[in-house]
PLY file of the C-alpha trace (Angstrom):
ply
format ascii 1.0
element vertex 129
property float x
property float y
property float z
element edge 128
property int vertex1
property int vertex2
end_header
128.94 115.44 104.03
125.26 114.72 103.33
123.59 116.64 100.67
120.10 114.92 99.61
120.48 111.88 101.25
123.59 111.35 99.47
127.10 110.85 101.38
129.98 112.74 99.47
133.59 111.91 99.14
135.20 114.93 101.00
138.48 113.90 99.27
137.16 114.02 95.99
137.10 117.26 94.13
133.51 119.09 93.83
132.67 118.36 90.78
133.54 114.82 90.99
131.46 114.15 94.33
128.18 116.39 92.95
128.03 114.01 90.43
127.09 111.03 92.98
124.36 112.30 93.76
121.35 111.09 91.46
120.53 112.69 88.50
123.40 115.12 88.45
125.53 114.68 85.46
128.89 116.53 84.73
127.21 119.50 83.02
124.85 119.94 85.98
127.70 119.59 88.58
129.45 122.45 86.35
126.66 124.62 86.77
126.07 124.43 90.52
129.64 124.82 90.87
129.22 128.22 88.71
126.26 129.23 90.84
128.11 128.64 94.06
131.43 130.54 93.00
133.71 127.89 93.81
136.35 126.23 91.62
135.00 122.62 90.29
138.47 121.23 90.97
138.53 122.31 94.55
138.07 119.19 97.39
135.20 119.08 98.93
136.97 119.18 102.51
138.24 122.38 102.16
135.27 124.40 101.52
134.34 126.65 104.10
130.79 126.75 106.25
129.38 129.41 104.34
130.05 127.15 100.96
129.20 124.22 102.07
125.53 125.69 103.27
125.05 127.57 99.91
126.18 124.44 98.42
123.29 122.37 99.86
120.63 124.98 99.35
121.42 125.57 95.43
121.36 121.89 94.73
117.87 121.69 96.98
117.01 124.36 94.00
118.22 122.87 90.89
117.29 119.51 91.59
114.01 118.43 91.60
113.46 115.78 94.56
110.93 114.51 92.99
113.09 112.86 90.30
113.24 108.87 91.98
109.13 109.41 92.25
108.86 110.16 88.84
111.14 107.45 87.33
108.95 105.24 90.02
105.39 106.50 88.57
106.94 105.81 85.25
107.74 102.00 86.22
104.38 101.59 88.04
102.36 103.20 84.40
104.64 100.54 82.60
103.04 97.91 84.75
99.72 98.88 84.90
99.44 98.95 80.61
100.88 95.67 81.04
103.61 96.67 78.43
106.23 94.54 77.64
108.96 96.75 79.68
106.37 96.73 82.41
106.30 92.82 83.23
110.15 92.37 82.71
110.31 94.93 85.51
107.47 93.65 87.49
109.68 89.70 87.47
112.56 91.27 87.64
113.84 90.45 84.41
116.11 91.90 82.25
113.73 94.26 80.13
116.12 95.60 77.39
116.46 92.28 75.00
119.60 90.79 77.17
120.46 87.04 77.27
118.51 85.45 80.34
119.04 81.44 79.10
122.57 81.79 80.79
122.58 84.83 82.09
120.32 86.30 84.65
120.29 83.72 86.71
120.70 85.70 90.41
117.99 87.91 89.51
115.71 84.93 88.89
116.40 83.56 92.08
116.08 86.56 93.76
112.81 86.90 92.30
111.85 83.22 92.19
109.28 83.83 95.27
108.07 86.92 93.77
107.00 85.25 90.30
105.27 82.29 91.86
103.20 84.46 94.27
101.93 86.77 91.22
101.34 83.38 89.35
98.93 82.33 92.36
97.39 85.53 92.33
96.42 85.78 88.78
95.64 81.76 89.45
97.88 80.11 86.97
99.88 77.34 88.25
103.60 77.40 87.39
105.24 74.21 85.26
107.95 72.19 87.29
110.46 70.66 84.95
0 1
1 2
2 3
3 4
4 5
5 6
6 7
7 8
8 9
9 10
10 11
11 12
12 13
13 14
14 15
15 16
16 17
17 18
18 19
19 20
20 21
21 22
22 23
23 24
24 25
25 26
26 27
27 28
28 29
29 30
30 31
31 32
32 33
33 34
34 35
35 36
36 37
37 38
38 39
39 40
40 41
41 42
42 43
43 44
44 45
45 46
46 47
47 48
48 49
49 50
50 51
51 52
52 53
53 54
54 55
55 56
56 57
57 58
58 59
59 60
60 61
61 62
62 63
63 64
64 65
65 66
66 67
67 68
68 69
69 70
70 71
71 72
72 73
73 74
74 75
75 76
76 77
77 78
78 79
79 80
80 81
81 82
82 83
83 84
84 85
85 86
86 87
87 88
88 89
89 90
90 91
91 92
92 93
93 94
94 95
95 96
96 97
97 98
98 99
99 100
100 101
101 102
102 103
103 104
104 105
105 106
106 107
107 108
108 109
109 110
110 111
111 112
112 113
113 114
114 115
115 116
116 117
117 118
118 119
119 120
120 121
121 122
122 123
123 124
124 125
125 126
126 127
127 128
């Protein structure tokens, strides 16, 4: 089943599967559950039409859709003060204090093309060892 743009488990219980989708957390998924008028523990499977459509249409309502644009405007406000957090995110970089002399190292290559590019664009050259 597809409930904002998220696949759920249909052998999972309810309140288990709500709680894939993104940003519902268990007390959320308890709520809808309330609002609904279905048991949390119930699988997901055997809910009937009628549920399954209320279901949908009260987490439409209690979740705002615009929460992955906000946490996205938040990034992009990062970047543009050129804060710290910003340009960790901007390299992609570990931005909360971890380890990146040994660790790290897929993300830098990942991002190795994406570094050198925003060095040529700013017009600093980058150092070959």
């Amino acid at each position: 089943m597809l409930i904002l743009g998220t696949h759920l488990n249909q052998k999972q219980s309810l309140l288990i599967s709500l709680q894939s989708i993104f940003g519902l957390n268990d007390d959320n998924a308890l709520k809808i559950c309330s609002l609904v008028g279905v048991s949390p523990k119930v699988k997901l499977g055997k809910l009937k039409v009628n549920q399954l459509n209320k279901l949908s249409r009260v987490c439409r309502e209690e979740i705002d859709t615009s929460l992955t644009r906000y946490v996205q405007n938040d990034l992009q406000r990062l970047i543009q003060l050129k804060h710290y957090r910003g340009t960790r995110h901007m390299f992609g970089l570990p931005s909360r204090g971890q380890r990146t002399r040994t660790n790290a190292q897929t993300s830098k290559k990942i991002n190795k093309h994406t570094f050198s590019s925003t060095l040529k664009a700013s017009g600093k050259t980058q150092r070959r060892k």
